[in-house]
Every structure is written in C-alpha cells, then in structure tokens.
N, CA, C and O atoms as a GROMACS GRO file, in nm:
protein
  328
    1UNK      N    1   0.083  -0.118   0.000
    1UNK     CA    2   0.000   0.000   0.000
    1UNK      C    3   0.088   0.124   0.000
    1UNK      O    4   0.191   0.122   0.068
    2UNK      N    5   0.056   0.237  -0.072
    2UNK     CA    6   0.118   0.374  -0.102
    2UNK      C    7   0.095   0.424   0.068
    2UNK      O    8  -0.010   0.415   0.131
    3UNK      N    9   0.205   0.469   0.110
    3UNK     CA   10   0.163   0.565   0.260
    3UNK      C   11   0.238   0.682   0.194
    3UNK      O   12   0.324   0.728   0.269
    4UNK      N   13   0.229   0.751   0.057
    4UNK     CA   14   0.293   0.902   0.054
    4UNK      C   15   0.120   0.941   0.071
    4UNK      O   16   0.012   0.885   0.049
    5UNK      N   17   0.177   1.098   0.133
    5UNK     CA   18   0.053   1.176   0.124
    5UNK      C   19   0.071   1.317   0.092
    5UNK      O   20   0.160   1.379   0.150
    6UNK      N   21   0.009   1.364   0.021
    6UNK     CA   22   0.089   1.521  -0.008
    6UNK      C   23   0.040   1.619   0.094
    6UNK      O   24  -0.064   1.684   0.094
    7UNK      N   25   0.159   1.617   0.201
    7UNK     CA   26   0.134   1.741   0.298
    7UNK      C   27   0.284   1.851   0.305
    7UNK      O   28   0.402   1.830   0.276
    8UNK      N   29   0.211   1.971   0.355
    8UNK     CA   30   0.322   2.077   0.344
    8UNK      C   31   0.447   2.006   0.429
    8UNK      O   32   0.427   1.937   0.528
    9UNK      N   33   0.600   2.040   0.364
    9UNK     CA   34   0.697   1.961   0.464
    9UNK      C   35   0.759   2.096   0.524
    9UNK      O   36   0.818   2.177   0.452
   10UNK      N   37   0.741   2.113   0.659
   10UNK     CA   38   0.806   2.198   0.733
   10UNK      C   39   0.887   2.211   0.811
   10UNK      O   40   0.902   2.293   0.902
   11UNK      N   41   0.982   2.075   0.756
   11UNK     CA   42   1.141   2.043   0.731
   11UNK      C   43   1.242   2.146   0.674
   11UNK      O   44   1.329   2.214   0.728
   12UNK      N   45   1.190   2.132   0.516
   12UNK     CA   46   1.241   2.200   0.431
   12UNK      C   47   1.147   2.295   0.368
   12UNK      O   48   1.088   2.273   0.262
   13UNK      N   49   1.137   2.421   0.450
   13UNK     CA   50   1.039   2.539   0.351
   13UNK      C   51   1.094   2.674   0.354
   13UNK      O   52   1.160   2.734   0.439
   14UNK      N   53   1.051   2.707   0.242
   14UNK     CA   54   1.087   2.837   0.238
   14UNK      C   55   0.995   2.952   0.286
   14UNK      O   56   1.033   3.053   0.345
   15UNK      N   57   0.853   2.916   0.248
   15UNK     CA   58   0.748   3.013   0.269
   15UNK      C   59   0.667   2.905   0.346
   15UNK      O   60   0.688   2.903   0.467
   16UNK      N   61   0.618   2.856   0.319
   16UNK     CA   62   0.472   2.726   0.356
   16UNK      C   63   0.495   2.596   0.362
   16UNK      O   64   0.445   2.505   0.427
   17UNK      N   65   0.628   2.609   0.238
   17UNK     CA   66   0.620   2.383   0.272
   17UNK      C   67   0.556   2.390   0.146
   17UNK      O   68   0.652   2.327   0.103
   18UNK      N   69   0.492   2.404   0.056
   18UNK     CA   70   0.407   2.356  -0.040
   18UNK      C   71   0.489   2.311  -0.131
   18UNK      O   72   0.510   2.192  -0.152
   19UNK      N   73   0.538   2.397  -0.186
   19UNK     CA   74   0.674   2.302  -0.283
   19UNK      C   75   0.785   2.179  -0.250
   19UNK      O   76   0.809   2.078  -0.317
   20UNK      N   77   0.844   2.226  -0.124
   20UNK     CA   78   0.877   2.119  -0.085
   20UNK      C   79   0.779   1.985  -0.081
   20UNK      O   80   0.790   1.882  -0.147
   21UNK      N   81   0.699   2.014  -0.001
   21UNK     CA   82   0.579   1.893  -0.012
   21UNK      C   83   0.559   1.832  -0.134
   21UNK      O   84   0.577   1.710  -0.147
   22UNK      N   85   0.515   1.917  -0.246
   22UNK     CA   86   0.458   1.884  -0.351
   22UNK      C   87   0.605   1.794  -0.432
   22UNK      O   88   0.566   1.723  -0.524
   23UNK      N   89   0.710   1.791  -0.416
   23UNK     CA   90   0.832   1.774  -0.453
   23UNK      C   91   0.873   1.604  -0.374
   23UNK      O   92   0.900   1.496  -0.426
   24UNK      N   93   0.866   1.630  -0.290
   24UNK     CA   94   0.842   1.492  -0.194
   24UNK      C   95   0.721   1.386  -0.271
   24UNK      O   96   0.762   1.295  -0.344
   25UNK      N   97   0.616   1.400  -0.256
   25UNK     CA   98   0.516   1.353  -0.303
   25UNK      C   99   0.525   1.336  -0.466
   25UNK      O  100   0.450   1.252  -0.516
   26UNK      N  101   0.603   1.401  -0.542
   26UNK     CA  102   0.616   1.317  -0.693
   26UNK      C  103   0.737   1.267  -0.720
   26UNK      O  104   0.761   1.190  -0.814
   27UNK      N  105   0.867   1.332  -0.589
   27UNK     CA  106   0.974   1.258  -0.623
   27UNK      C  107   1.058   1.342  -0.691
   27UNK      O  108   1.152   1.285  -0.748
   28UNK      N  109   1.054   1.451  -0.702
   28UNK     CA  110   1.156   1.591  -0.792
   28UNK      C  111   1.234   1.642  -0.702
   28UNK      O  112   1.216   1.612  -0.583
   29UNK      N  113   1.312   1.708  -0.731
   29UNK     CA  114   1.379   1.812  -0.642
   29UNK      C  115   1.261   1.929  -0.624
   29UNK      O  116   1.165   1.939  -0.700
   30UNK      N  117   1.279   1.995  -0.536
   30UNK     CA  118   1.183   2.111  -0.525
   30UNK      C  119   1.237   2.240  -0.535
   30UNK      O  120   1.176   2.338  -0.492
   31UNK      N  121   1.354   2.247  -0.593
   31UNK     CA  122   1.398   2.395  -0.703
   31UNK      C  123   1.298   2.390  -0.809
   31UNK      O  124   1.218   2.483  -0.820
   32UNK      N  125   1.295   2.281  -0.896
   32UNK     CA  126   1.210   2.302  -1.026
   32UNK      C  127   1.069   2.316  -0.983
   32UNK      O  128   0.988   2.356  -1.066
   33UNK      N  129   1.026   2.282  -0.848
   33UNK     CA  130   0.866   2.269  -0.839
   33UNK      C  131   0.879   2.430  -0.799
   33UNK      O  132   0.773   2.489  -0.823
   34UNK      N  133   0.992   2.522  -0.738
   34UNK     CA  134   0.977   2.668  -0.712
   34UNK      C  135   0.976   2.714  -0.838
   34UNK      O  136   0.893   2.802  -0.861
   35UNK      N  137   1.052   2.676  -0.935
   35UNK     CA  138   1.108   2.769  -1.019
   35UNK      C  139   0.973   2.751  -1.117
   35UNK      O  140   0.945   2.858  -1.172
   36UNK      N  141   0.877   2.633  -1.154
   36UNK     CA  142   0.770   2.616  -1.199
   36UNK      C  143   0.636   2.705  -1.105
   36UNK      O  144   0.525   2.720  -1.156
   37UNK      N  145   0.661   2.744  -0.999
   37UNK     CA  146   0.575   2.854  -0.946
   37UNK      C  147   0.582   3.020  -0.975
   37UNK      O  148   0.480   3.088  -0.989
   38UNK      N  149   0.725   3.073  -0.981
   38UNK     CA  150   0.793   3.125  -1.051
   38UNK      C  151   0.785   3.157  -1.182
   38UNK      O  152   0.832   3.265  -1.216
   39UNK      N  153   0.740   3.090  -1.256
   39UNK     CA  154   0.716   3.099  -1.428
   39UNK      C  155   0.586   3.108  -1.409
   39UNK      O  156   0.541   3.198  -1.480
   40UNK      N  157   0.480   3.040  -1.328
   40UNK     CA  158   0.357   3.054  -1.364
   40UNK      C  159   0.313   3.146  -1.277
   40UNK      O  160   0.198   3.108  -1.256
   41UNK      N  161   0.336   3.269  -1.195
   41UNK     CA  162   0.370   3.382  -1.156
   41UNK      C  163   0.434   3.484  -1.240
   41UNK      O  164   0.415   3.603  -1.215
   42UNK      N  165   0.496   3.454  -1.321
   42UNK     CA  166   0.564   3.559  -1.359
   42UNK      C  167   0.431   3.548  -1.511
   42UNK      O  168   0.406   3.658  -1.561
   43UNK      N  169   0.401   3.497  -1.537
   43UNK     CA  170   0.319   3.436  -1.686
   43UNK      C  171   0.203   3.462  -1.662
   43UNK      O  172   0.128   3.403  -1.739
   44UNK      N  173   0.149   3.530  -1.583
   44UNK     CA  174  -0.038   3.565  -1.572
   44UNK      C  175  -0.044   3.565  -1.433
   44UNK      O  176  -0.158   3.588  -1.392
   45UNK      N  177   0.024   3.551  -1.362
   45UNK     CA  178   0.005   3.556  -1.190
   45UNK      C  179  -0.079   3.424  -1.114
   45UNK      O  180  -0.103   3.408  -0.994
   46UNK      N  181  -0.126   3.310  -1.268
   46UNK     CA  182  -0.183   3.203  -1.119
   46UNK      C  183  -0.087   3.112  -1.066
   46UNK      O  184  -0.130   3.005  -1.022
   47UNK      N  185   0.046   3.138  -1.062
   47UNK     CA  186   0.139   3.061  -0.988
   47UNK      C  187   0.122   3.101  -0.838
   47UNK      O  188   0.117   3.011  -0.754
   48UNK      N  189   0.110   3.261  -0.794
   48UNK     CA  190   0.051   3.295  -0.677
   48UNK      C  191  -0.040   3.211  -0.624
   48UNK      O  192  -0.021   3.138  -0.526
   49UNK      N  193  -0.167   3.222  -0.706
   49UNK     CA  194  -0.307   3.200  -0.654
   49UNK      C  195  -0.251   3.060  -0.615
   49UNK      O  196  -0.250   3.042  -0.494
   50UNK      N  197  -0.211   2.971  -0.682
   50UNK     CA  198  -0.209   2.822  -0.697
   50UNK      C  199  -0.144   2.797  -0.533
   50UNK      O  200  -0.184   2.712  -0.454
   51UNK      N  201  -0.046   2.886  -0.513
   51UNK     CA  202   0.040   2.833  -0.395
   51UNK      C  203  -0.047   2.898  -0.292
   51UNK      O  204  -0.046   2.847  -0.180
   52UNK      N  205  -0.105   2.979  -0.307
   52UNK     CA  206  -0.200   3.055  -0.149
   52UNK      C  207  -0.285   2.942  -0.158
   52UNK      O  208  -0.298   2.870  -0.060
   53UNK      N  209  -0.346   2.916  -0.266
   53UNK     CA  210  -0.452   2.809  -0.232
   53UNK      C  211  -0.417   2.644  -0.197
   53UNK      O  212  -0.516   2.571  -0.188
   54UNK      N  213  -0.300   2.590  -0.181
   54UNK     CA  214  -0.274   2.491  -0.182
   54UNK      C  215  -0.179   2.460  -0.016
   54UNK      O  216  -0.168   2.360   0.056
   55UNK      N  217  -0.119   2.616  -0.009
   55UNK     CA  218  -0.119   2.628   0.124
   55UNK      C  219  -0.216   2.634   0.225
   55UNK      O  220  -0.203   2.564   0.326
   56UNK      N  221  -0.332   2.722   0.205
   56UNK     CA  222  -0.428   2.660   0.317
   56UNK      C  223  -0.515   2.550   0.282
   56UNK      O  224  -0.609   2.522   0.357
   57UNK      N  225  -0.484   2.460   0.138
   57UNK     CA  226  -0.549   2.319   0.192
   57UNK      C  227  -0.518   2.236   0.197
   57UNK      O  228  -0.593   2.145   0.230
   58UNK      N  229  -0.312   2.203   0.155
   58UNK     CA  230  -0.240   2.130   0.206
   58UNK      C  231  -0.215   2.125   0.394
   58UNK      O  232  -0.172   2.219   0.460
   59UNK      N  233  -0.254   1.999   0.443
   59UNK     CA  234  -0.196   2.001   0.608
   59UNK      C  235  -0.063   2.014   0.621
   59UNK      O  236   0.017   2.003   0.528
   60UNK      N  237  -0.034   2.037   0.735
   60UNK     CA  238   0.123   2.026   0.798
   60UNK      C  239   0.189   1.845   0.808
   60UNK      O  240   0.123   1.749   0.847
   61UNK      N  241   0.275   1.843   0.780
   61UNK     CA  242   0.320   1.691   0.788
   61UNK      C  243   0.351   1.662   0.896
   61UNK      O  244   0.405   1.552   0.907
   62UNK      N  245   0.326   1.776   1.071
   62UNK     CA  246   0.331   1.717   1.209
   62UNK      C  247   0.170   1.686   1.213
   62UNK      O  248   0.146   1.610   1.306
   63UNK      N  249   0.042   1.725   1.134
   63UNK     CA  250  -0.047   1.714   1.157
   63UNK      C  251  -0.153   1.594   1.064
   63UNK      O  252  -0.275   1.577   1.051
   64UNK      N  253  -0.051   1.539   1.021
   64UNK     CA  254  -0.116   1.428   0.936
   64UNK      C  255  -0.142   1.316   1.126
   64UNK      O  256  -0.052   1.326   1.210
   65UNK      N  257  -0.250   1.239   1.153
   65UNK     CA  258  -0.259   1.111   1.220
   65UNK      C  259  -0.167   1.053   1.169
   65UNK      O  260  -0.101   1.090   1.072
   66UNK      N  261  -0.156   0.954   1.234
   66UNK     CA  262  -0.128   0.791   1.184
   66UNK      C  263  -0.230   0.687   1.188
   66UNK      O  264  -0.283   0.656   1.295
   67UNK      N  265  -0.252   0.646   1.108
   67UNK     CA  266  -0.333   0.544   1.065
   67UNK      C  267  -0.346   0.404   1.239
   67UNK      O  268  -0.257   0.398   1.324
   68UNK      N  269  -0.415   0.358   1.241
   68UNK     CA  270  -0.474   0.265   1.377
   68UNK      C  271  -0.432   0.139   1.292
   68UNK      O  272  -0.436   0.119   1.171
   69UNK      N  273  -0.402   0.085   1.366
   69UNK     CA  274  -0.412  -0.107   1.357
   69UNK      C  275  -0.486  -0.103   1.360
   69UNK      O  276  -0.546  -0.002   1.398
   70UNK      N  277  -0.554  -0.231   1.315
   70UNK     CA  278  -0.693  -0.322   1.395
   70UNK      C  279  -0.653  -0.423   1.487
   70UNK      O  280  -0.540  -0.471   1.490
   71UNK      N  281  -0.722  -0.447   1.542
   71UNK     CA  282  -0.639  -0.573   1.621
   71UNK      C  283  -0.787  -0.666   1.698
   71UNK      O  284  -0.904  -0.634   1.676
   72UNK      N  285  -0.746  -0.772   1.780
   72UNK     CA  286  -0.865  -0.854   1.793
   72UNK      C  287  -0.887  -0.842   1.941
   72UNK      O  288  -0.826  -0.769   2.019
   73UNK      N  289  -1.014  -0.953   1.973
   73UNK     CA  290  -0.996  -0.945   2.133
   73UNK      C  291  -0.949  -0.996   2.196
   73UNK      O  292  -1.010  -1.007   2.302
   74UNK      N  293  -0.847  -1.050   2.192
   74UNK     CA  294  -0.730  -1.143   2.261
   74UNK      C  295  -0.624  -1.064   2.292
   74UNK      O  296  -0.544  -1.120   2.367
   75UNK      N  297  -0.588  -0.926   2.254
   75UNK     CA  298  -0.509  -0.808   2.260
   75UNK      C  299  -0.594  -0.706   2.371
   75UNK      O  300  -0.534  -0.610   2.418
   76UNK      N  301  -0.722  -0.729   2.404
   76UNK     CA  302  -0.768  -0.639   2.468
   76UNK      C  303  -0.701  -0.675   2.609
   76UNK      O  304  -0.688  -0.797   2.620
   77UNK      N  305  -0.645  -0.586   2.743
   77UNK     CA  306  -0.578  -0.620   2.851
   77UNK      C  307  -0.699  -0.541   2.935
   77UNK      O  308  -0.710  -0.425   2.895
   78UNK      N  309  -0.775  -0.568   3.022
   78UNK     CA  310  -0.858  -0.471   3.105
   78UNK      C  311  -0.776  -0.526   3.249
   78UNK      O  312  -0.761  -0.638   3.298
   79UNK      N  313  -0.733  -0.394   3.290
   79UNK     CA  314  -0.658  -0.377   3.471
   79UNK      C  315  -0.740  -0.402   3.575
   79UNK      O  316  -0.850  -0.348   3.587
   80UNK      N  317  -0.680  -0.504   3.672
   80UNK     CA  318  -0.776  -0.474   3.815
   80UNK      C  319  -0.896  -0.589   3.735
   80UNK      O  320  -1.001  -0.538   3.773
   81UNK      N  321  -0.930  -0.690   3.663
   81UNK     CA  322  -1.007  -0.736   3.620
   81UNK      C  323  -0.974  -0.871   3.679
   81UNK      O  324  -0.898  -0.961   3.647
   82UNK      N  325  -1.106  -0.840   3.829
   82UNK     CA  326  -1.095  -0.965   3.896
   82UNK      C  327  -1.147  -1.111   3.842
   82UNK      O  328  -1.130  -1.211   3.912
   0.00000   0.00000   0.00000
C-alpha cells in the first residue's frame, strides 16, 4: 500500500512547505517545483493564486494522524479485572 501523502513539509520550507511537499510527493527536487511557481507567476500571476490556495489546503506533515491497527480481542488487557 502507497503511505505518501501530499502534505506541506516543514522540514524543508521556504514560505509554507508547499513546494517542498509537492516535490516529496512526486519525487523531484523542489527547485524546479519553485522555479515552476515562478514561471507561472511571472506568466499571468496564477502561480501565486495556486500556492495561497494549496497552502491553506495542504496540512502540515506534524499534523497528518497515523493510521490505527486493527487488532482482535485477545489483545484487549482490562486492569484490576478480577
């Protein structure tokens, strides 16, 4: 099973994490995913829009869960269970 998920990485950011993130998640370096924000900014301005909007609906990668086991009832332990 795939466990990538595309969240902002706020490891490596410059402004938000979004590029970095987005760079992680396809596997690029994330110069070309800036420098492709950059051109489509400089080219009609929705390289802006794209990154404001992807910043507030990309999460933080401390705020992703982790996924639960399942597990059975032979794992259940109840304390004090006379």
């Amino acid at each position: 099973m795939n466990d990538k998920r595309l969240v902002r990485n706020e490891n490596d950011q410059m402004f938000f994490g979004v590029a970095s993130g987005l760079a992680d998640y396809v596997g690029i370096d994330p110069v070309l995913v800036r420098l492709l924000f950059v051109l489509m900014a400089l080219t009609g301005g929705h390289g802006i829009l794209i990154y404001i909007v992807l910043a507030i609906i990309m999460p933080e990668s401390g705020s992703v869960s982790a996924k639960a086991n399942g597990f059975d009832e032979d794992e259940i332990v109840i304390k004090d269970a006379a």
